[in-house]
C-alpha positions as semicolon CSV with decimal commas, in nm:
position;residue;x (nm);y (nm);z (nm)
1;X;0,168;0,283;-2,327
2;X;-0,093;0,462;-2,508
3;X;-0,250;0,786;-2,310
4;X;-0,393;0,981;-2,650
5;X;-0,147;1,256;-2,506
6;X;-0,395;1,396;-2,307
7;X;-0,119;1,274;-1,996
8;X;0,241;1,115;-1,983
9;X;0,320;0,807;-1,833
10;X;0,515;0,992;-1,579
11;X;0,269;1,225;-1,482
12;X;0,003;0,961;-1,423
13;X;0,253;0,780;-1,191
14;X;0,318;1,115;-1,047
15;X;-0,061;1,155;-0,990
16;X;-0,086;0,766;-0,839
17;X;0,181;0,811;-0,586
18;X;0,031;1,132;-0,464
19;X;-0,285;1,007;-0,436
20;X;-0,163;0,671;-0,282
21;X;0,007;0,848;-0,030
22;X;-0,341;1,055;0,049
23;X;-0,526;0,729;0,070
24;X;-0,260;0,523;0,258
25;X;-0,073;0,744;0,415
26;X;0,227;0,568;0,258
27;X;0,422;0,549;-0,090
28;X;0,302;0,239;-0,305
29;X;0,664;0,125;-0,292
30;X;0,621;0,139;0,098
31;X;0,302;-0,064;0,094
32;X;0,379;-0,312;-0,107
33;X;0,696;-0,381;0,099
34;X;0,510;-0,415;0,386
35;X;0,233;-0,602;0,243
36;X;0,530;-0,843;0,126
37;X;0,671;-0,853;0,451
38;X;0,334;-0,961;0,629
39;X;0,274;-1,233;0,334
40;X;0,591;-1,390;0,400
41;X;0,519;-1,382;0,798
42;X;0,215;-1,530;0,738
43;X;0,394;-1,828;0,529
44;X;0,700;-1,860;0,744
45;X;0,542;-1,801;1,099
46;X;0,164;-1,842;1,085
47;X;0,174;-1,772;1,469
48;X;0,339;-1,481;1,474
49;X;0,135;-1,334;1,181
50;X;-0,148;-1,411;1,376
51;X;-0,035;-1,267;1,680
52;X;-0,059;-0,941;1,491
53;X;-0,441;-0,763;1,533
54;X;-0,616;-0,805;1,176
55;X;-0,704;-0,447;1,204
56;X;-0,315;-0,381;1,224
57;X;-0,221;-0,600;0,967
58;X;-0,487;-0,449;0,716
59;X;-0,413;-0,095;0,773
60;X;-0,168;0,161;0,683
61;X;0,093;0,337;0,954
62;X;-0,123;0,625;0,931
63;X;-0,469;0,445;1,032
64;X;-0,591;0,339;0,720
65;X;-0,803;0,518;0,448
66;X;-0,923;0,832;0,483
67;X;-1,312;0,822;0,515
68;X;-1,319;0,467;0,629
């Protein structure tokens, strides 16, 4: 990847997973886990997904975005 050195690769990924975790509350890895978890749910046992609030589904551990 190309950054016209003004930034390395790692400290952009630095920068996302800080700012992730500000927004989310959560590490990207973390998120996408659980994002993966609740897609499988959903195709396994559509009931039980369900069963789970939307609003709990769709937001972070922490309560969602900030500002939102």
């Amino acid at each position: 990847m190309r950054l016209l050195g003004l930034a390395s690769a790692e400290l952009l990924s630095e920068m996302l997973e800080a700012e992730h975790q500000a927004v989310f509350g959560e590490s990207v890895a973390t998120r996408q886990a659980r994002k993966s978890a609740l897609t499988e749910l959903k195709e396994t046992d559509p009931d039980a997904y369900f069963a789970i609030p939307a609003v709990e589904r769709s937001l972070s551990k922490s309560g969602g975005c900030k500002g939102h």
